[in-house]
HTML snippet that shows the backbone in 3Dmol.js (N, CA, C, O; Angstrom):
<script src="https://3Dmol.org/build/3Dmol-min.js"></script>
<div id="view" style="width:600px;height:400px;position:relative"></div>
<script>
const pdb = `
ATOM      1  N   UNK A   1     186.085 -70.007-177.763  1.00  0.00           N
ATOM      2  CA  UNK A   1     184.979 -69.094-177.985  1.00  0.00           C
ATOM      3  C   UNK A   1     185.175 -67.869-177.091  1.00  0.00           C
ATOM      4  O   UNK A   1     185.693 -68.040-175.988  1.00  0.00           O
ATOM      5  N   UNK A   2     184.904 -66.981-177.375  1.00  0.00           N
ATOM      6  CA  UNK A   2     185.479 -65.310-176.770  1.00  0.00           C
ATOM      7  C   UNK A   2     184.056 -65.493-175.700  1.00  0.00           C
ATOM      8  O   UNK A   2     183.373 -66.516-175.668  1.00  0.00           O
ATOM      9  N   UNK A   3     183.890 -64.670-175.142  1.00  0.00           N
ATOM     10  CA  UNK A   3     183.520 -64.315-173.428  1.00  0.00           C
ATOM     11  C   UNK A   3     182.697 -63.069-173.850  1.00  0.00           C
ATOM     12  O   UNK A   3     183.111 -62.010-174.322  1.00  0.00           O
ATOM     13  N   UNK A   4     181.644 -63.391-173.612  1.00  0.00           N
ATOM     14  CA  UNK A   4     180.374 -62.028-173.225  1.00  0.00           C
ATOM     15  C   UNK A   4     180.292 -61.935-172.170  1.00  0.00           C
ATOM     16  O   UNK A   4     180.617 -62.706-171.267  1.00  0.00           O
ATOM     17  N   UNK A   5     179.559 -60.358-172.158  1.00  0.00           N
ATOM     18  CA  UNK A   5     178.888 -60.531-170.601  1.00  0.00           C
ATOM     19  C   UNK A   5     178.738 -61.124-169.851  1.00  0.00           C
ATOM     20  O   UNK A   5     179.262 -61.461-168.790  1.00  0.00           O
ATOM     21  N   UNK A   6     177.146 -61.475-170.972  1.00  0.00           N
ATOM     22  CA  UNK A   6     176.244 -62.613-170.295  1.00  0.00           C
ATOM     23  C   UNK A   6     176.629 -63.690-169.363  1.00  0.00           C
ATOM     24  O   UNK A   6     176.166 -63.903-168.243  1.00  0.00           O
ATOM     25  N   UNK A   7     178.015 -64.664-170.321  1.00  0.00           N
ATOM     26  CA  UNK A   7     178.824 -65.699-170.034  1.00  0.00           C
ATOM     27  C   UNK A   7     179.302 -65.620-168.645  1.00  0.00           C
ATOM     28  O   UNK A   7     179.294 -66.475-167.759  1.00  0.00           O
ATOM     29  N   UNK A   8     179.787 -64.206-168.653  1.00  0.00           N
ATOM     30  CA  UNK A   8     180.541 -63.712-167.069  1.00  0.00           C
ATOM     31  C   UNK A   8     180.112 -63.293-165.800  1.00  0.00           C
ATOM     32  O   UNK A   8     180.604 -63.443-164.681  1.00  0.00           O
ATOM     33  N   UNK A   9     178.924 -62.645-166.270  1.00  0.00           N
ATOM     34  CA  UNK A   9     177.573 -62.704-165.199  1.00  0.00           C
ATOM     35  C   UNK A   9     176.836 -64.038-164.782  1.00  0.00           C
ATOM     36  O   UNK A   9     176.244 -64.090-163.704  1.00  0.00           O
ATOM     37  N   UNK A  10     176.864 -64.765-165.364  1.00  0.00           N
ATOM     38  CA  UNK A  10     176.369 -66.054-165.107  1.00  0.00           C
ATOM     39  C   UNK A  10     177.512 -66.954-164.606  1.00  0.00           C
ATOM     40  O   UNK A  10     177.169 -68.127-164.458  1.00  0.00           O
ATOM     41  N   UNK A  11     178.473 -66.742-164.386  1.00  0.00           N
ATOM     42  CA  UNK A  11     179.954 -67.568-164.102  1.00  0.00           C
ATOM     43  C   UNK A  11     179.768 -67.959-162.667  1.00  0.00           C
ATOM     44  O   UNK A  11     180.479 -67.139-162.087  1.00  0.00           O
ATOM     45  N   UNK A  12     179.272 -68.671-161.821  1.00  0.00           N
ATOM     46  CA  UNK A  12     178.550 -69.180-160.444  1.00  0.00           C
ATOM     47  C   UNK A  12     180.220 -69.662-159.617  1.00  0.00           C
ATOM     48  O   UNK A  12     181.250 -69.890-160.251  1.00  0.00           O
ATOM     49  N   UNK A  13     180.125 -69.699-158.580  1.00  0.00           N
ATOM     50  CA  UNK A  13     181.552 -69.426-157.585  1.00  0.00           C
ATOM     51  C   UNK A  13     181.673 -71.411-157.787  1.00  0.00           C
ATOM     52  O   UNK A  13     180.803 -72.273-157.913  1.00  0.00           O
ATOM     53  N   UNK A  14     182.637 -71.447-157.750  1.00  0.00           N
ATOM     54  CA  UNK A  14     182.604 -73.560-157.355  1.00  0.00           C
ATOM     55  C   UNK A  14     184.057 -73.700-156.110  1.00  0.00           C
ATOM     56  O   UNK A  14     184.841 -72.818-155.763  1.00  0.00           O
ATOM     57  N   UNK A  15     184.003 -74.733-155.805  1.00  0.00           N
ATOM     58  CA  UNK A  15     184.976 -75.256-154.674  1.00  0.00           C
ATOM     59  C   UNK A  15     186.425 -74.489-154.587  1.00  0.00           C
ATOM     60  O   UNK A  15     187.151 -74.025-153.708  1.00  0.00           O
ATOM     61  N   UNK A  16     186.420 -74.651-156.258  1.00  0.00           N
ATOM     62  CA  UNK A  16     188.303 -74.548-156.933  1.00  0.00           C
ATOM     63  C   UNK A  16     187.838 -72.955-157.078  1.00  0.00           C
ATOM     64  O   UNK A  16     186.783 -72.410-156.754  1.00  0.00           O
ATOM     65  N   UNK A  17     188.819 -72.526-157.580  1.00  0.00           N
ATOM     66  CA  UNK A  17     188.724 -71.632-158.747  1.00  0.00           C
ATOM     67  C   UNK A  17     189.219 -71.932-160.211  1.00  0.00           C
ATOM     68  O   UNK A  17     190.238 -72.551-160.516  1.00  0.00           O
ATOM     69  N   UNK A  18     188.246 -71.343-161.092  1.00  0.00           N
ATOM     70  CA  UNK A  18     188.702 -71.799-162.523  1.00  0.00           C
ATOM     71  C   UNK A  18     188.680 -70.654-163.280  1.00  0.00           C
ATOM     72  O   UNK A  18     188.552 -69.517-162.827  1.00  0.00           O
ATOM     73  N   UNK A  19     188.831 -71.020-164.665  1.00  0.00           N
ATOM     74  CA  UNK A  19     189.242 -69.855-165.350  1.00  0.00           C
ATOM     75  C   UNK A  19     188.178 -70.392-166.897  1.00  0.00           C
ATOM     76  O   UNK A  19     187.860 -71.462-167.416  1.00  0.00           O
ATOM     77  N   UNK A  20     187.849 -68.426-167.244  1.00  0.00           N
ATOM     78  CA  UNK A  20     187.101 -68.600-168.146  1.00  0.00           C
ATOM     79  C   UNK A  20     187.759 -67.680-169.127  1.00  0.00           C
ATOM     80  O   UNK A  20     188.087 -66.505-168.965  1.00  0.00           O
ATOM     81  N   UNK A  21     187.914 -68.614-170.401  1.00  0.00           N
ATOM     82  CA  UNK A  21     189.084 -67.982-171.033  1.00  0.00           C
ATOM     83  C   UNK A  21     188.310 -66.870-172.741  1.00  0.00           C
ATOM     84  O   UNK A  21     187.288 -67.001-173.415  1.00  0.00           O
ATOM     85  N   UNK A  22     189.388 -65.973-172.781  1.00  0.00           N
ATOM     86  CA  UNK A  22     188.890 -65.325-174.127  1.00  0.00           C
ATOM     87  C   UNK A  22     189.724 -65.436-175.446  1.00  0.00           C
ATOM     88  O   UNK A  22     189.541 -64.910-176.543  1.00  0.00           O
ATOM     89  N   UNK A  23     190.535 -66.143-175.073  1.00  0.00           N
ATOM     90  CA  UNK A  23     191.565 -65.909-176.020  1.00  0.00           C
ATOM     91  C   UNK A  23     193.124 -65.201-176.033  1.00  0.00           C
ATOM     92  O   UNK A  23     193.398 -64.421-175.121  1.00  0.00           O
ATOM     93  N   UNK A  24     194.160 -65.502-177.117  1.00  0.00           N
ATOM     94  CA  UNK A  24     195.132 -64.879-177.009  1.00  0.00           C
ATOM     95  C   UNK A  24     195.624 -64.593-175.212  1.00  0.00           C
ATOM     96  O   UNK A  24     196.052 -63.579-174.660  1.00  0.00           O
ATOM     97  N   UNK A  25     195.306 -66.085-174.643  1.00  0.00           N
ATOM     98  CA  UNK A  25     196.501 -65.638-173.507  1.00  0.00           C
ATOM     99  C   UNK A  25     195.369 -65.219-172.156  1.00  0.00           C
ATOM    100  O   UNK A  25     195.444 -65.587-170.984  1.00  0.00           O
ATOM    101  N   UNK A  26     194.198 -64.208-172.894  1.00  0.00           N
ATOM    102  CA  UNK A  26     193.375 -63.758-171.655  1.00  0.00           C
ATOM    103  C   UNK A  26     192.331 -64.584-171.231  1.00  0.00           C
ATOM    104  O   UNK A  26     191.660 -65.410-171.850  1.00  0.00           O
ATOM    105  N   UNK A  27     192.305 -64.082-169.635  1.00  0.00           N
ATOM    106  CA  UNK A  27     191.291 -65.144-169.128  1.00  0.00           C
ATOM    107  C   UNK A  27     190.171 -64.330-167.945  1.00  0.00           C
ATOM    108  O   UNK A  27     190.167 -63.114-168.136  1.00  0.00           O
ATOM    109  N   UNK A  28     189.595 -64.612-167.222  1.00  0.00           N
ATOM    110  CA  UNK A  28     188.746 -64.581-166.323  1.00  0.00           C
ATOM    111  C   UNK A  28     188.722 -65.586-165.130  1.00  0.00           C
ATOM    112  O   UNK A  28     187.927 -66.523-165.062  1.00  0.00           O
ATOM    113  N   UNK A  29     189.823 -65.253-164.048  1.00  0.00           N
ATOM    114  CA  UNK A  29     189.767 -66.344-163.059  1.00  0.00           C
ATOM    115  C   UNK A  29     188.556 -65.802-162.100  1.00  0.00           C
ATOM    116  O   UNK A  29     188.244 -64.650-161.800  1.00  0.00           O
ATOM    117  N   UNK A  30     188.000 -67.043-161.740  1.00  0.00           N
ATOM    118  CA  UNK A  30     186.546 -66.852-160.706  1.00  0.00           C
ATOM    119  C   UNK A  30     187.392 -67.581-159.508  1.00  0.00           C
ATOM    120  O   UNK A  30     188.161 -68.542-159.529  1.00  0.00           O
ATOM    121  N   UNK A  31     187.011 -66.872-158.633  1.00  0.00           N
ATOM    122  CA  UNK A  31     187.689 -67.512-157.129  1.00  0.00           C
ATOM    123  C   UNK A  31     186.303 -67.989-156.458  1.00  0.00           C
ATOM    124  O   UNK A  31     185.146 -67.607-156.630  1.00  0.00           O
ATOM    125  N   UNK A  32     186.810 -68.862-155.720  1.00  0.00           N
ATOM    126  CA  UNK A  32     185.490 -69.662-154.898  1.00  0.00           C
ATOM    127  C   UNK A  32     184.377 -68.188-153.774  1.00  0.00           C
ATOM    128  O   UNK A  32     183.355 -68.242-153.090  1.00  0.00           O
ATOM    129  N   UNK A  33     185.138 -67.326-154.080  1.00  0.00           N
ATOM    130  CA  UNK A  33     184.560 -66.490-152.962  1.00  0.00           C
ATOM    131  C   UNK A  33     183.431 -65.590-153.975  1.00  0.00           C
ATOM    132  O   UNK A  33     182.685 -64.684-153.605  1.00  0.00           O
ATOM    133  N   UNK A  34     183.578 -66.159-155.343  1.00  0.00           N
ATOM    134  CA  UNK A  34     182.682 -65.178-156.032  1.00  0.00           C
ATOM    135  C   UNK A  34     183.405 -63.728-156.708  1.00  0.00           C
ATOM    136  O   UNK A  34     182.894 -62.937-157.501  1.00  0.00           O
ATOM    137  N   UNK A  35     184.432 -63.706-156.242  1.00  0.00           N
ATOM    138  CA  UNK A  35     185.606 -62.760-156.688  1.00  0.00           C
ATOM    139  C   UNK A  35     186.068 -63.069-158.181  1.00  0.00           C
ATOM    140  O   UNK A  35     186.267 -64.244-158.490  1.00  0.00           O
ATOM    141  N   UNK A  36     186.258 -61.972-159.190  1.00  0.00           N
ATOM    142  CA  UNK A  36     186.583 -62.441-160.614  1.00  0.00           C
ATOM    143  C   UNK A  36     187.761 -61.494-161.146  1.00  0.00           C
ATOM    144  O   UNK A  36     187.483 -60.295-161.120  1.00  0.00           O
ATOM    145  N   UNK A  37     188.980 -61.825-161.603  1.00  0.00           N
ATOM    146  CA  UNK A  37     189.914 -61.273-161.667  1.00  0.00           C
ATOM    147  C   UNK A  37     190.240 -61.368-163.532  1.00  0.00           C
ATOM    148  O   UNK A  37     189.807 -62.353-164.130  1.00  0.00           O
ATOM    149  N   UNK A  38     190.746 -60.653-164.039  1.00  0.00           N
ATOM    150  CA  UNK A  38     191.052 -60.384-165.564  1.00  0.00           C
ATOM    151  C   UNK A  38     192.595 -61.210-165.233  1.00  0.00           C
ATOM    152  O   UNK A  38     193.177 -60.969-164.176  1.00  0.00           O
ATOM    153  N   UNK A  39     192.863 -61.668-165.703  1.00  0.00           N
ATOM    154  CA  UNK A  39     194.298 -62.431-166.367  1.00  0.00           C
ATOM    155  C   UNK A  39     195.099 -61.987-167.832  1.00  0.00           C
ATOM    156  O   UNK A  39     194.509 -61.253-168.626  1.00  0.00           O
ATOM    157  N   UNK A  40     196.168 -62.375-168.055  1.00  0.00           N
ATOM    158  CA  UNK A  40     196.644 -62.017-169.355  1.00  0.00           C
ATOM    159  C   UNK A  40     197.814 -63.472-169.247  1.00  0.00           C
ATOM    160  O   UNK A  40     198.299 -63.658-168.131  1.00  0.00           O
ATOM    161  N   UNK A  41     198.063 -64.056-169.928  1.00  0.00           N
ATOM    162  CA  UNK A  41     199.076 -65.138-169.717  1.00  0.00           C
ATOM    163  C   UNK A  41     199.661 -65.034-171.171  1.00  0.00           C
ATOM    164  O   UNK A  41     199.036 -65.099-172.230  1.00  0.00           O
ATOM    165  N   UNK A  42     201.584 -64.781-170.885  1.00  0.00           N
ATOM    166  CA  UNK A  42     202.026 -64.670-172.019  1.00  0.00           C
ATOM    167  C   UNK A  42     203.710 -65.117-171.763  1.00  0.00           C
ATOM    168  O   UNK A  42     204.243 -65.368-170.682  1.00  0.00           O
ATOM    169  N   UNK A  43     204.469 -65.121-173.438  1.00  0.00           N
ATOM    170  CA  UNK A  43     205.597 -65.341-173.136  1.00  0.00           C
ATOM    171  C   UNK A  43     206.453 -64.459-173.250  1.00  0.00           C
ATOM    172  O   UNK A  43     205.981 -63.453-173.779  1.00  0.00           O
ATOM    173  N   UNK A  44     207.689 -64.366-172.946  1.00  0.00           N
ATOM    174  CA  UNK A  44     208.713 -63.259-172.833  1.00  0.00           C
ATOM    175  C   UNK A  44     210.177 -64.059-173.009  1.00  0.00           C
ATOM    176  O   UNK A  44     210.669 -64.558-171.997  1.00  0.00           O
ATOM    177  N   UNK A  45     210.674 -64.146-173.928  1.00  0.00           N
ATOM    178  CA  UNK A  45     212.568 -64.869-173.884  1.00  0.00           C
ATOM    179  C   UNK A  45     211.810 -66.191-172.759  1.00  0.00           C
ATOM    180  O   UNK A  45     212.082 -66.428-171.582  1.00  0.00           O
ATOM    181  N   UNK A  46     210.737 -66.906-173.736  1.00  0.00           N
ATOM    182  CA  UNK A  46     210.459 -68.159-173.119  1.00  0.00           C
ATOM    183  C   UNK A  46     210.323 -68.284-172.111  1.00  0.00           C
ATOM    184  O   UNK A  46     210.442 -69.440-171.704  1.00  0.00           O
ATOM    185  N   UNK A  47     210.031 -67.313-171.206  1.00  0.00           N
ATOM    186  CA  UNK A  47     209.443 -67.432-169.727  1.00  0.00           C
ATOM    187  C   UNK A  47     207.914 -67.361-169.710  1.00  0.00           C
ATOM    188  O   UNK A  47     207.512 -66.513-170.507  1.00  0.00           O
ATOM    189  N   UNK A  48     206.932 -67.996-169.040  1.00  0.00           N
ATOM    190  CA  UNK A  48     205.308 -67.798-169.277  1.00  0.00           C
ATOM    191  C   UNK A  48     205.460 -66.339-167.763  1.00  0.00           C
ATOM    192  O   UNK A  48     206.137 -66.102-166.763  1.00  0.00           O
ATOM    193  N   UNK A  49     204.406 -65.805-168.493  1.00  0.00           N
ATOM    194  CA  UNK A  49     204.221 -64.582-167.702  1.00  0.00           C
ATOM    195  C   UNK A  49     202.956 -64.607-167.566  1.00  0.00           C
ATOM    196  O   UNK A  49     202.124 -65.137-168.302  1.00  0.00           O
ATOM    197  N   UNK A  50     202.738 -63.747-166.157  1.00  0.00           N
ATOM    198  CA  UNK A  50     201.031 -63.426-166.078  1.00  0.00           C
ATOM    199  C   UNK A  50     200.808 -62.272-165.719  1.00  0.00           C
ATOM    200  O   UNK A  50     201.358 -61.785-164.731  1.00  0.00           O
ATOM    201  N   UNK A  51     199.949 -61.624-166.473  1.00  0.00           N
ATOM    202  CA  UNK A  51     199.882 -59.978-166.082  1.00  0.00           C
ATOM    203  C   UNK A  51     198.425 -59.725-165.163  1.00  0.00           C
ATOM    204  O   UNK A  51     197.569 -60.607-165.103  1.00  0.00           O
ATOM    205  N   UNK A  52     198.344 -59.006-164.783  1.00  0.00           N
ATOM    206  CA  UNK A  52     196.723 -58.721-163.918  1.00  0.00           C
ATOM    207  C   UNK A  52     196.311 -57.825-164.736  1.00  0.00           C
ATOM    208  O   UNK A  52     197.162 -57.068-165.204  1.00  0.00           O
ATOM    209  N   UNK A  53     194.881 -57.662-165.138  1.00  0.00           N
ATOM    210  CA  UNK A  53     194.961 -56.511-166.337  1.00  0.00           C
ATOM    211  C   UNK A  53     193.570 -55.756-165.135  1.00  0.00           C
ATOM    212  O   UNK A  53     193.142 -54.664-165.509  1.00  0.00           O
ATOM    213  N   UNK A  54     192.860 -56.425-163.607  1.00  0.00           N
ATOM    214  CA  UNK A  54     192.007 -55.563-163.345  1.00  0.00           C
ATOM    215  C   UNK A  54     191.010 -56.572-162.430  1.00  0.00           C
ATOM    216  O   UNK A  54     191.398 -57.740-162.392  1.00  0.00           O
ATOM    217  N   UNK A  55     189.617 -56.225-161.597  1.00  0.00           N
ATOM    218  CA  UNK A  55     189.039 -56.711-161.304  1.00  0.00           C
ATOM    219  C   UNK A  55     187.665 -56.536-161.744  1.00  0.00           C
ATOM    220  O   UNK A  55     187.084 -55.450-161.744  1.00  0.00           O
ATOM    221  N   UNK A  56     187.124 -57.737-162.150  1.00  0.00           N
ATOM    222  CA  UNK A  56     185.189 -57.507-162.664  1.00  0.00           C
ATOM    223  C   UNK A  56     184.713 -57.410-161.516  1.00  0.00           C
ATOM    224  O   UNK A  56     185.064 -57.869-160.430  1.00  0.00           O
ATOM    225  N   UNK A  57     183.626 -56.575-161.943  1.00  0.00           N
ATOM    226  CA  UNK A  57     183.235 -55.791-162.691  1.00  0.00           C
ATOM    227  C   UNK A  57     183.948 -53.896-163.098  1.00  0.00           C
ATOM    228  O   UNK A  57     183.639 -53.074-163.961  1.00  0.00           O
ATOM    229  N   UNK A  58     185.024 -53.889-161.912  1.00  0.00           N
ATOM    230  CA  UNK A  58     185.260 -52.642-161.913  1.00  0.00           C
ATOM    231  C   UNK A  58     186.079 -52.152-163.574  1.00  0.00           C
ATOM    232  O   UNK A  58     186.187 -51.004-164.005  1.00  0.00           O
ATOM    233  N   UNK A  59     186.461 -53.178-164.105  1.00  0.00           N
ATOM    234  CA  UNK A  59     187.104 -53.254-165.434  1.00  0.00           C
ATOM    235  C   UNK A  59     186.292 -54.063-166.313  1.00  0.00           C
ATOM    236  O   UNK A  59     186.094 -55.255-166.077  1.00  0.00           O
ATOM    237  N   UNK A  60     185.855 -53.515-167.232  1.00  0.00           N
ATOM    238  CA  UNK A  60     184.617 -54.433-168.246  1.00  0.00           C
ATOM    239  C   UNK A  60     185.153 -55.414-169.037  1.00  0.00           C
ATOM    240  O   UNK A  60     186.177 -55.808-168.479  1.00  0.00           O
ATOM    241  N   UNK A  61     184.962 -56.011-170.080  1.00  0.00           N
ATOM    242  CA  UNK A  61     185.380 -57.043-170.867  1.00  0.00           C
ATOM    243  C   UNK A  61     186.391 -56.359-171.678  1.00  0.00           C
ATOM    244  O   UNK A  61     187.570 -56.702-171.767  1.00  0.00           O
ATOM    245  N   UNK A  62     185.764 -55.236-172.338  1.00  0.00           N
ATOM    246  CA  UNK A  62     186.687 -54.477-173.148  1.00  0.00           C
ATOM    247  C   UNK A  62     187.550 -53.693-172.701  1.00  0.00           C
ATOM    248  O   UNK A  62     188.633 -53.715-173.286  1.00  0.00           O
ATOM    249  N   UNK A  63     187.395 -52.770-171.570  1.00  0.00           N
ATOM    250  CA  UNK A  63     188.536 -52.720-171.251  1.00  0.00           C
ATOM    251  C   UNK A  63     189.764 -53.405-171.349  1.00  0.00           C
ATOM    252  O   UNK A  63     190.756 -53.061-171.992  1.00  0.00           O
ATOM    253  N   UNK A  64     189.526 -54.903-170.303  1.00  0.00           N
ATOM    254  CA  UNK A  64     190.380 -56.093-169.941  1.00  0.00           C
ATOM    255  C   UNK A  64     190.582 -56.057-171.748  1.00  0.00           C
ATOM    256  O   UNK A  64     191.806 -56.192-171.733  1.00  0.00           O
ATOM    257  N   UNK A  65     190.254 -55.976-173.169  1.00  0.00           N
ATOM    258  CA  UNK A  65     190.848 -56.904-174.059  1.00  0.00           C
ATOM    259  C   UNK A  65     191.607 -55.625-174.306  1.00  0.00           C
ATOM    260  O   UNK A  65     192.810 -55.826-174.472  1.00  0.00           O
ATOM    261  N   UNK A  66     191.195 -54.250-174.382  1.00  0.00           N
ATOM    262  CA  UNK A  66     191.965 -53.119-174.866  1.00  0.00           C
ATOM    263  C   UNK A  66     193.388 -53.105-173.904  1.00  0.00           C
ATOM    264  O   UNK A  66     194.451 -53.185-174.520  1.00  0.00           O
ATOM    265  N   UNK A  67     193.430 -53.008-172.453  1.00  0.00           N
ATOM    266  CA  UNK A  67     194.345 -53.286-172.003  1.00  0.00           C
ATOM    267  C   UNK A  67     195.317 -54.604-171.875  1.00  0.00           C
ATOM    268  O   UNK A  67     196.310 -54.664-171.150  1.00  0.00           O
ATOM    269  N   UNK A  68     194.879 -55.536-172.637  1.00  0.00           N
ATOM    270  CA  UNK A  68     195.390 -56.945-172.656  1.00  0.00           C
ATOM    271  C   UNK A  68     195.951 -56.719-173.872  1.00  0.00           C
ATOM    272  O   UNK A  68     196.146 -57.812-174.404  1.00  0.00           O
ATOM    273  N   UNK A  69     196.339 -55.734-174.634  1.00  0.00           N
ATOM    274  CA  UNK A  69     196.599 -55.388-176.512  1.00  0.00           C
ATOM    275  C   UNK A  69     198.076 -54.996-175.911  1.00  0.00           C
ATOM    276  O   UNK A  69     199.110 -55.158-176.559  1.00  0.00           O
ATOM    277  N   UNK A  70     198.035 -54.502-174.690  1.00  0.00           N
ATOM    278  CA  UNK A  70     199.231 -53.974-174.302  1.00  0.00           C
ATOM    279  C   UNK A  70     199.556 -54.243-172.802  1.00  0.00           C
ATOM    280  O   UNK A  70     199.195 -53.707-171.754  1.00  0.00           O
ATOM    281  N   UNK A  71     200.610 -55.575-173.195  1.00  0.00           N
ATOM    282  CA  UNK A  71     201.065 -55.729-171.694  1.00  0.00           C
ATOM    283  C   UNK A  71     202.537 -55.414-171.519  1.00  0.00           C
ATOM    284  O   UNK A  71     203.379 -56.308-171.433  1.00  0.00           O
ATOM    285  N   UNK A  72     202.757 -54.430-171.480  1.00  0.00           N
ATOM    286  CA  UNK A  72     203.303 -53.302-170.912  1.00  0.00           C
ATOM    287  C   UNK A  72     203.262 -52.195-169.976  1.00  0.00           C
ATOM    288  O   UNK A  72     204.012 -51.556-169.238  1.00  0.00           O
ATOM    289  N   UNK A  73     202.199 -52.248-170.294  1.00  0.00           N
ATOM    290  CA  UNK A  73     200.825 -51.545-169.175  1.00  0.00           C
ATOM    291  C   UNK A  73     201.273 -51.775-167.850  1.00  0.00           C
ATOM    292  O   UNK A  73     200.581 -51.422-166.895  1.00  0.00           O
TER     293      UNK A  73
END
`;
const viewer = $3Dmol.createViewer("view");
viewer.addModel(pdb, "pdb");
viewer.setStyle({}, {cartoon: {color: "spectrum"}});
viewer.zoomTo();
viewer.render();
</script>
């Protein structure tokens, strides 16, 4: 299920950090400190890759998916 706002504003800090995912690869890691980072996880000549596409709130949802269209970036 894709990721609203709402979903991400409400995303509460826990012990671990976990990840709240949108699809195609992108995610939303929450760090225990309350810190929330944009993810991109992909493959390349069968290597898994991870791109940083930004930090929430300073990068919005859409941003993170417009820049996640292109990881090249």
């Amino acid at each position: 299920m894709a990721l609203t706002d709402a979903k991400i504003r409400a995303a509460k800090p826990t012990d671990k950090a976990y990840k709240l995912t949108d699809g195609a690869g992108m995610f939303l890691l929450v760090h225990p400190n309350g810190s929330r980072y944009w993810r991109l996880r992909y493959r390349i000549l069968g290597k898994e890759k991870t791109l940083a596409l930004g930090v929430y709130p300073e990068v919005s949802l859409s941003e993170a998916r417009t820049n996640g269209m292109r990881p090249e970036n």
